[in-house]
C-alpha positions, 0 to 999 in steps of 0.5 A, spaced: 293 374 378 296 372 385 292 371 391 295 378 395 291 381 390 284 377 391 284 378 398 285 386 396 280 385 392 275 382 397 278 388 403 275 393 397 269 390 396 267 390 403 270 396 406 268 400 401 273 405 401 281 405 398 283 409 405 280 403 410 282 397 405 290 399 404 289 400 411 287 393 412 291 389 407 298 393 410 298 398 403 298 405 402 293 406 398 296 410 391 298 401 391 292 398 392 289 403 387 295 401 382 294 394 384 286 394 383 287 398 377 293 392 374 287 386 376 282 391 372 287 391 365 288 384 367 281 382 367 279 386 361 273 389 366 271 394 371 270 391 377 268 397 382 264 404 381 265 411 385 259 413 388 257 418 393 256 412 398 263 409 397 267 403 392 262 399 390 263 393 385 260 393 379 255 386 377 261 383 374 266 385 380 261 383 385 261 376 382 269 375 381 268 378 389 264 371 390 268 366 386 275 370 390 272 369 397 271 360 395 278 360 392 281 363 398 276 359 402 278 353 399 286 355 399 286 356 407 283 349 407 289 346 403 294 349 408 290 347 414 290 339 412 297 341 409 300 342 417 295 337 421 298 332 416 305 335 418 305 337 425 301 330 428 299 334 434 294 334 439 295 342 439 288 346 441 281 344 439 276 350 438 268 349 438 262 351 440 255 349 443 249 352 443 243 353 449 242 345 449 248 342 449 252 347 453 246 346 459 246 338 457 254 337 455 259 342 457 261 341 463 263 334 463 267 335 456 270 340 459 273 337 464 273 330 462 278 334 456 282 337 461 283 331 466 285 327 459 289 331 456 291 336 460 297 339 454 291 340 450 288 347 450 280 347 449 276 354 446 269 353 448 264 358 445 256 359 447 253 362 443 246 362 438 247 357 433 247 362 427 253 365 430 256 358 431 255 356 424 257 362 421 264 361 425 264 355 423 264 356 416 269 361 416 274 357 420 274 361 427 271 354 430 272 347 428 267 345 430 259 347 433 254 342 437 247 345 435 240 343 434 241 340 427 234 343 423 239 350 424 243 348 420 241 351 412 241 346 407 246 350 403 250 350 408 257 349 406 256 344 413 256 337 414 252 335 420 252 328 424 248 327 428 249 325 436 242 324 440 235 326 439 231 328 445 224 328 446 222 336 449 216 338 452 213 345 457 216 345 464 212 349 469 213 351 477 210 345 481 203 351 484 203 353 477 194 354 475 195 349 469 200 344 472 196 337 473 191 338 468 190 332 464 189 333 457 191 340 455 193 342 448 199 347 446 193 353 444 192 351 452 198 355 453 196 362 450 195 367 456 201 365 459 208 367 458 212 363 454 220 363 454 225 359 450 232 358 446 232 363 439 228 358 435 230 356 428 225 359 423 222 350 422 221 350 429 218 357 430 212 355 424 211 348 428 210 353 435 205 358 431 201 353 428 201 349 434 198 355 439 193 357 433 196 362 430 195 366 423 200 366 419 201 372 419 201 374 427 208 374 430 210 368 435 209 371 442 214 368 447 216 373 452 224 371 453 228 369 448 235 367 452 241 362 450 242 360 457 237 355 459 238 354 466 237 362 467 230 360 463 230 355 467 229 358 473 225 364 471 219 359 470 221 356 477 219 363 480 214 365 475 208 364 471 212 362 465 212 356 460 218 353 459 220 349 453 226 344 454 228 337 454 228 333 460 235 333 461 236 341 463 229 340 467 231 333 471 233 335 477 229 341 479 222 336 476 225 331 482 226 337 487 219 339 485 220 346 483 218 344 476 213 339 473 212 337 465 205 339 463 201 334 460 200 336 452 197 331 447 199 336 441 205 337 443 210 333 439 216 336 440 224 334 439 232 336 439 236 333 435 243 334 438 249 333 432 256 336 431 257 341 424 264 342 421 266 344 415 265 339 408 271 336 405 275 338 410 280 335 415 278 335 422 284 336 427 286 330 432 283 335 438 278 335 435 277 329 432 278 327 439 273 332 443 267 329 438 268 322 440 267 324 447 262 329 446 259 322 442 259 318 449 257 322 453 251 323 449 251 315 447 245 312 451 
């Protein structure tokens, strides 16, 4: 068994077709068939059924499927430390943010990276966190900066934590509930609420908090990445918004939003950098986030 014939394993699995996995493992497909075919007389198993559907993988190919994907996983990780090791180069540096950080932090490490090392070259992705942690797991970014109780326990993720920053509800400066005192989060029903994509453990606290049942849906009127774009809608509208002080600082001392005096609320972002366990970071981007952890050092 070789490692060519893993990844033909695994295209077969998830195009679900011999025509479309020959196409993409570069084969015709009379030789991925011998090839699946060699594997099967090999293993001694039948590892994909015909059906009216497509190829699927039967219960034992589906797990040798799973365990390929972590050999190739861990094989692709060797490679890359073998070359970080060789190669001693700053070179290019891949990482995303989510809504926060992107609102908070990213122009200053985009242009403190440029001005610093002007030969590095920077990818920069905003984007959800699921999607970021995803990319991250599959190698297309080094590293992500989202909000740390995103991160699934059984991630194959390791977290450090950069900066954990008190939030609240912002509302334009004649809004009907702005300067009351004593307001509680189930105040806040009525009024439309907007905010980033919330992770599942901050959705829960947010419906407990506004009295919702257990089985009523979360009601918030906008989703959205972009927080200043939310920022501005609840400058213009009757909108709540949720947010750190750092996205709103401006426009509460400009007056055209002002934080709501809520004695439940509670609420808190925990910024951190996750990349890949057992894995060794690039220089660039070893050295991207130790400037994403001055800027966010107090």
């Amino acid at each position: 068994m070789n490692l060519r014939r893993l990844e033909q394993l695994i295209a077969l699995a998830e195009e679900g077709s011999f025509v479309r996995a020959a196409e993409r493992t570069h084969l015709s497909q009379p030789a991925l068939t011998r090839s699946i075919q060699h594997l099967e007389h090999d293993l001694g198993i039948r590892l994909f059924d015909r059906t009216r559907q497509g190829v699927v993988p039967t219960a034992a190919g589906q797990q040798l499927v799973d365990r390929a994907r972590r050999v190739l996983f861990e094989v692709r990780g060797l490679r890359r430390d073998a070359d970080l090791i060789r190669n001693h180069e700053m070179g290019e540096v891949r990482f995303g943010a989510g809504s926060y950080p992107s609102a908070i932090l990213l122009p200053d490490v985009l242009a403190t990276l440029m001005n610093t090392y002007p030969d590095l070259k920077v990818k920069a992705e905003v984007n959800d966190w699921a999607t970021l942690l995803d990319k991250v797991t599959r190698e297309e970014l080094d590293f992500a900066v989202v909000e740390r109780r995103a991160v699934p326990h059984d991630a194959p993720l390791e977290t450090r934590l950069l900066a954990v920053e008190a939030a609240g509800w912002y509302v334009r400066g004649d809004h009907p509930l702005a300067g009351q005192r004593g307001l509680r989060t189930r105040d806040l029903r009525g009024y439309p609420l907007v905010s980033v994509p919330l992770p599942d453990a901050a959705r829960h606290h947010l419906r407990r908090k506004l009295g919702q049942t257990h089985g009523e849906t979360l009601a918030l009127s906008v989703e959205c990445n972009d927080l200043l774009a939310l920022r501005e809608v609840a400058t213009r509208t009757d909108a709540v918004l949720s947010a750190t002080p750092s996205v709103c600082e401006q426009a509460v001392a400009e007056g055209r939003l002002t934080r709501l005096d809520i004695d439940d609320s509670h609420q808190k972002v925990e910024f951190a950098v996750a990349y890949l366990a057992h894995r060794t970071l690039s220089p660039a981007a070893q050295t991207a986030i130790s400037l994403i952890e001055r800027l966010v050092s107090p």
